[in-house]
C-alpha positions in Angstrom: 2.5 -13.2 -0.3 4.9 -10.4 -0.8 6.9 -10.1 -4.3 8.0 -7.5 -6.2 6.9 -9.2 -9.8 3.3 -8.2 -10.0 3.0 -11.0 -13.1 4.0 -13.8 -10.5 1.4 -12.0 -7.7 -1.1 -11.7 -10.4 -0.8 -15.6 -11.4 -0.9 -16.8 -7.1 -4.1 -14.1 -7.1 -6.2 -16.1 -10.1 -4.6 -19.6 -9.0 -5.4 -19.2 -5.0 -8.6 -16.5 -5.0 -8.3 -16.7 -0.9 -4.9 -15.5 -0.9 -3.6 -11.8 0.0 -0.6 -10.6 -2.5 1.2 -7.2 -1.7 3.8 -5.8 -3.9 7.2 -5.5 -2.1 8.2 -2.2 -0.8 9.8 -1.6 2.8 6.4 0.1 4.0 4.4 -2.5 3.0 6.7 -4.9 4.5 6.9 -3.4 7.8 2.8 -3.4 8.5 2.3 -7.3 7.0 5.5 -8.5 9.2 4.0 -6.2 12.4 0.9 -8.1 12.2 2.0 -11.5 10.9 2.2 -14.4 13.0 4.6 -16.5 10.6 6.9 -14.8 8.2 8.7 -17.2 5.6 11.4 -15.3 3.8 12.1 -16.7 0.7 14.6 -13.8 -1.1 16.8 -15.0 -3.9 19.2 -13.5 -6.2 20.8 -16.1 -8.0 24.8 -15.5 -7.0 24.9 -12.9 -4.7 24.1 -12.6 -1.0 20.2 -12.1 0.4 19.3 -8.9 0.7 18.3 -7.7 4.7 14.6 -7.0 4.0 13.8 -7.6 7.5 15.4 -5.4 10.0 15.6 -5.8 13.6 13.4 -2.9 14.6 10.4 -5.0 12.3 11.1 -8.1 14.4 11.0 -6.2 17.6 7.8 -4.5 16.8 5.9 -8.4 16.0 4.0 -10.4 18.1 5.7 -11.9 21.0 5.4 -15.8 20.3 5.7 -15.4 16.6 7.7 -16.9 14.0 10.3 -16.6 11.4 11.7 -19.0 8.7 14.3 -17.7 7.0 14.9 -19.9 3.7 16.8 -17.3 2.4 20.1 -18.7 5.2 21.9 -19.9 2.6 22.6 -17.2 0.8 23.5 -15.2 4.4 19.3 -14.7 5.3 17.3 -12.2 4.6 16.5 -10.6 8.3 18.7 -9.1 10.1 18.2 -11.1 13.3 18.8 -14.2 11.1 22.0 -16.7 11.5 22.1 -20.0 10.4 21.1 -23.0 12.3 21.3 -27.2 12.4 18.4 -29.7 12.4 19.7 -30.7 15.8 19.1 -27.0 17.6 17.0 -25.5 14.7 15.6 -22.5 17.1 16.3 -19.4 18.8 14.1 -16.7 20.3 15.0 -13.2 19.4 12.6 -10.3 21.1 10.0 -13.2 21.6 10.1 -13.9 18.2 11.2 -17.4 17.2 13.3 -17.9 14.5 13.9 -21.0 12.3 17.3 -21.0 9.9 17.9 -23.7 9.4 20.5 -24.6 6.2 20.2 -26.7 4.1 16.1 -27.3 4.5 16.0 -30.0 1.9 18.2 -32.3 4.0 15.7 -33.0 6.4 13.5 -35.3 3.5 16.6 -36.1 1.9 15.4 -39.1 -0.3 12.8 -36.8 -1.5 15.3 -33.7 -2.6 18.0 -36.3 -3.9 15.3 -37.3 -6.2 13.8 -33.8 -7.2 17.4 -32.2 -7.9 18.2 -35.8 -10.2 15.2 -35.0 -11.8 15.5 -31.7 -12.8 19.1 -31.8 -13.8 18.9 -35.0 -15.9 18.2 -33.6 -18.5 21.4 -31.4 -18.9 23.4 -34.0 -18.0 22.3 -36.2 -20.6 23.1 -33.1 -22.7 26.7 -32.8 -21.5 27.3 -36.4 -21.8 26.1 -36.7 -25.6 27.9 -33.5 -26.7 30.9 -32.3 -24.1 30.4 -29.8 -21.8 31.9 -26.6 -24.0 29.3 -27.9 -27.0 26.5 -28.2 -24.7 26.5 -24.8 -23.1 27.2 -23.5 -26.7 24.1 -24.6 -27.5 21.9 -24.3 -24.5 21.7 -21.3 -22.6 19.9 -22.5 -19.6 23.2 -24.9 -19.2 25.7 -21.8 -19.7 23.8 -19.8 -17.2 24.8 -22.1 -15.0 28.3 -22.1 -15.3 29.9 -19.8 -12.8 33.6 -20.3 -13.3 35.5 -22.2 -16.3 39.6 -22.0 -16.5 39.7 -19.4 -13.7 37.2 -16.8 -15.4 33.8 -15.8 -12.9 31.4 -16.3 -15.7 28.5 -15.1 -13.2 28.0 -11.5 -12.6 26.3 -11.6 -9.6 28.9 -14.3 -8.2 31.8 -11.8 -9.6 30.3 -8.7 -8.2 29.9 -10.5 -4.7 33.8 -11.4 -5.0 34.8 -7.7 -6.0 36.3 -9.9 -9.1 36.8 -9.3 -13.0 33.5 -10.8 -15.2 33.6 -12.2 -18.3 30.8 -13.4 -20.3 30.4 -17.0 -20.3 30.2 -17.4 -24.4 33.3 -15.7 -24.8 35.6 -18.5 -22.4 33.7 -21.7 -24.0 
């Protein structure tokens, strides 16, 4: 497991004692991936677009019949080679490297993700429901850092930023 938060690497060492952690840095990358026989890529940066950690000369230089999953396709992947697929034609071959990207993942156990996502947002909907949206985000800031656009202001930076648009602080439209 590659991260670049050595408290999260430090908890997967003590949790899983047979697993290999190795902080993020494009060197580092470039040997595990070389060597690797799966890569899942599972970048993230809530608003904005993946970054292209995985470049095409990386996938060139892996292991003919090896394989990529790129979870990070709905925020645009996060290799280079990457473009987004369907559960009906989920593959494509690339340098003799496989790739899977497909969007959308969840989908494919839908019952099961319907009933994870009701699940964890429950609870601020109930929230919303007893007290109005504006007085629930007032008062929980989990709930406002949701909130990515009210009355035509980008309330998210990172969403903003990726628009080349004006940002304004959430608290300040409520």
């Amino acid at each position: 497991v590659s991260d670049i938060n050595l408290n999260r690497l430090k908890e997967l060492e003590d949790s899983y004692p047979f697993l290999r952690t190795v902080y993020s840095m494009q060197h580092s990358l470039e040997k595990e991936i070389e060597k690797a026989d799966l890569v899942v890529g599972a970048v993230l940066i809530p608003g904005a677009s993946a970054p292209k950690l995985i470049t095409r000369d990386m996938i060139k230089k892996m292991q003919k019949g090896s394989v990529i999953v790129d979870i990070a396709i709905d925020q645009g992947g996060c290799a280079e080679t990457s473009k987004a697929t369907s559960h009906s034609d989920p593959t494509y071959e690339i340098d003799g490297v496989t790739h899977y990207c497909v969007t959308n993942m969840p989908s494919a156990v839908a019952r099961t993700a319907a009933q994870a996502l009701t699940n964890a947002i429950l609870p601020y909907a109930l929230k919303i429901a007893d007290k109005g949206y504006k007085n629930a985000m007032k008062e929980d800031s989990h709930l406002r850092n949701g909130l990515n656009v009210h009355l035509g202001k980008i309330t998210n930076e990172m969403v903003a930023k990726s628009q080349g648009a004006n940002y304004k602080e959430a608290k300040k439209v409520l």
